[in-house]
PAVODO-415326 format. One line per 10 residues: number of its first residue (from 1); their letters; for each residue x, y negated, z of N, C-alpha, C, O. Coordinates in steps of 0.2 Angstrom, whole numbers, m for minus. Layout:
N
NUM) a) X Y Z X Y Z X Y Z X Y Z  ...;
***
This chain:
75
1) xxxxxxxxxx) 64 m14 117 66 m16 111 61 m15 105 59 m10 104  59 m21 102 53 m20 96 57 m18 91 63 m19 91  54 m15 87 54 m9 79 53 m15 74 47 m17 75  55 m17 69 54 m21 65 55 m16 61 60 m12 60  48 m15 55 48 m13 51 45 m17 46 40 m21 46  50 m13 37 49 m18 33 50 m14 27 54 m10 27  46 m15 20 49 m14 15 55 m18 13 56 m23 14  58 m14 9 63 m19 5 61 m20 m1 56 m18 m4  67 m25 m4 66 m28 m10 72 m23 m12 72 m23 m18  75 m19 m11 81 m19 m15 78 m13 m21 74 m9 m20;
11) xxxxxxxxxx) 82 m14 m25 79 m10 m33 70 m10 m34 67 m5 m36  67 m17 m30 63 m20 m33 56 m17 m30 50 m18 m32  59 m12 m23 53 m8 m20 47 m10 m19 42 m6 m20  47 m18 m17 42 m21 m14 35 m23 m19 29 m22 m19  41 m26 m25 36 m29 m33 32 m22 m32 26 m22 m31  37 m16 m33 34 m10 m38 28 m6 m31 25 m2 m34  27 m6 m27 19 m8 m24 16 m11 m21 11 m9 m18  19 m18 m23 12 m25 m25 10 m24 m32 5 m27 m34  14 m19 m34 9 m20 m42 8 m12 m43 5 m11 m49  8 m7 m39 4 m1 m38 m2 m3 m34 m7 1 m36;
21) xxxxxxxxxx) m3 m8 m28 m9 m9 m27 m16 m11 m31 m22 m10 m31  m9 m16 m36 m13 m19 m40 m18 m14 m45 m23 m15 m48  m13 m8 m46 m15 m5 m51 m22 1 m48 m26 3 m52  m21 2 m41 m28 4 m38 m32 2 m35 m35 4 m30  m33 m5 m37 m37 m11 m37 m44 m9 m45 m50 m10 m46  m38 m8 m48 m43 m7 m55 m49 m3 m55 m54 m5 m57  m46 6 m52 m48 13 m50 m53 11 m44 m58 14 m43  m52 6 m38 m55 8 m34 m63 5 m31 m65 m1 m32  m66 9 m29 m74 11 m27 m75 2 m24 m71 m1 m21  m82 m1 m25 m83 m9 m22 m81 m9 m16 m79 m14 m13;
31) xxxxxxxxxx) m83 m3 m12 m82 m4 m4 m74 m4 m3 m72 m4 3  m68 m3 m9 m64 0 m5 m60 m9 m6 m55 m11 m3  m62 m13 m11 m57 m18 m13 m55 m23 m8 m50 m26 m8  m61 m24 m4 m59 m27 2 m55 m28 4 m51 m33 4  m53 m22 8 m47 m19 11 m40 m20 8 m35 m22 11  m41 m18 2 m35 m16 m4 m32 m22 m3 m26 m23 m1  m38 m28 m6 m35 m36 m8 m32 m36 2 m26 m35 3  m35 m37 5 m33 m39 13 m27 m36 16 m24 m38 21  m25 m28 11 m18 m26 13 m14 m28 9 m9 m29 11  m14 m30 3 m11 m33 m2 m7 m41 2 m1 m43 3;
41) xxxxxxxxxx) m13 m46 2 m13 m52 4 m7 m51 12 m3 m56 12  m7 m48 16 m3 m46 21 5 m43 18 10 m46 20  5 m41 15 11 m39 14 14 m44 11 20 m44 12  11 m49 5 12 m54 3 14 m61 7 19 m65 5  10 m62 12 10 m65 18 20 m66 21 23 m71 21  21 m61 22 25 m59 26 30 m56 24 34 m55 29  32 m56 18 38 m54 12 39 m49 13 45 m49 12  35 m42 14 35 m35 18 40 m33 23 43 m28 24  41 m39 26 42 m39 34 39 m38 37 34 m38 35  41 m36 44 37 m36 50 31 m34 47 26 m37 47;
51) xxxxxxxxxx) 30 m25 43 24 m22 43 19 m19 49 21 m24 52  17 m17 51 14 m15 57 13 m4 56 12 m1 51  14 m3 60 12 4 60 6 7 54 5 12 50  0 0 57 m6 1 54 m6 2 45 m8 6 41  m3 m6 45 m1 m6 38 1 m2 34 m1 m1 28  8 1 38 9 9 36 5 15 31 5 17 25  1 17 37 m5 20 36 m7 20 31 m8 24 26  m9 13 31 m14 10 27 m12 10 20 m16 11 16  m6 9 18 m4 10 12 m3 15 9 m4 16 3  0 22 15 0 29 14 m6 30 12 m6 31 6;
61) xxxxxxxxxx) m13 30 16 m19 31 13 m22 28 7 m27 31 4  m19 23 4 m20 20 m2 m19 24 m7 m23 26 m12  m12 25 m5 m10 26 m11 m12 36 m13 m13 37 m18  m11 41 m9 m15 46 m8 m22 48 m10 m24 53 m12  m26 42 m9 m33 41 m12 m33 42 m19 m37 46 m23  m29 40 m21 m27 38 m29 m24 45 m32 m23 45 m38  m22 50 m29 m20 57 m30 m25 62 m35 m30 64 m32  m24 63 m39 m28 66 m43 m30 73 m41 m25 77 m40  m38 75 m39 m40 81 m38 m36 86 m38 m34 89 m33  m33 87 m46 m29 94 m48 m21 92 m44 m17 96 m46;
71) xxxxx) m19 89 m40 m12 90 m37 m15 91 m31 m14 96 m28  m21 87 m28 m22 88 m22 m23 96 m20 m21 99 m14  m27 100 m26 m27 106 m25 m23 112 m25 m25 117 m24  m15 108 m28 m11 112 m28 m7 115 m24 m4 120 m25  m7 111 m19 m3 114 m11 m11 119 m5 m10 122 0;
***
């Protein structure tokens, strides 16, 4: 049995990070945009259906990068 995984839309999850992506597209390093825009484009793709494990990740790392020094130090 395949695992479909997906954001939803409901109360607008998926808008609010495609436009969190967007918004660490601004903050982020030239080597990282690539990637940023190619995860962004993928989720757009695909209506945040059928995300991949990978993808997952990938946005968990995203968006953790973007974590401010002083929280990161706080745990």
């Amino acid at each position: 049995m395949d695992t479909t995984y997906y954001i939803t839309n409901k109360n607008n999850q998926l808008l609010e990070l495609l436009n969190t992506i967007d918004h660490c597209l601004t903050d982020a390093r030239l080597e990282e945009v690539d990637s940023i825009i190619k995860l962004k484009e993928e989720l757009l793709a695909n209506d945040g259906i059928h995300i991949t494990p990978e993808q997952i990740n990938n946005i968990i790392s995203l968006l953790l990068s973007f974590v401010p020094d002083t929280v990161r130090e706080v745990g």
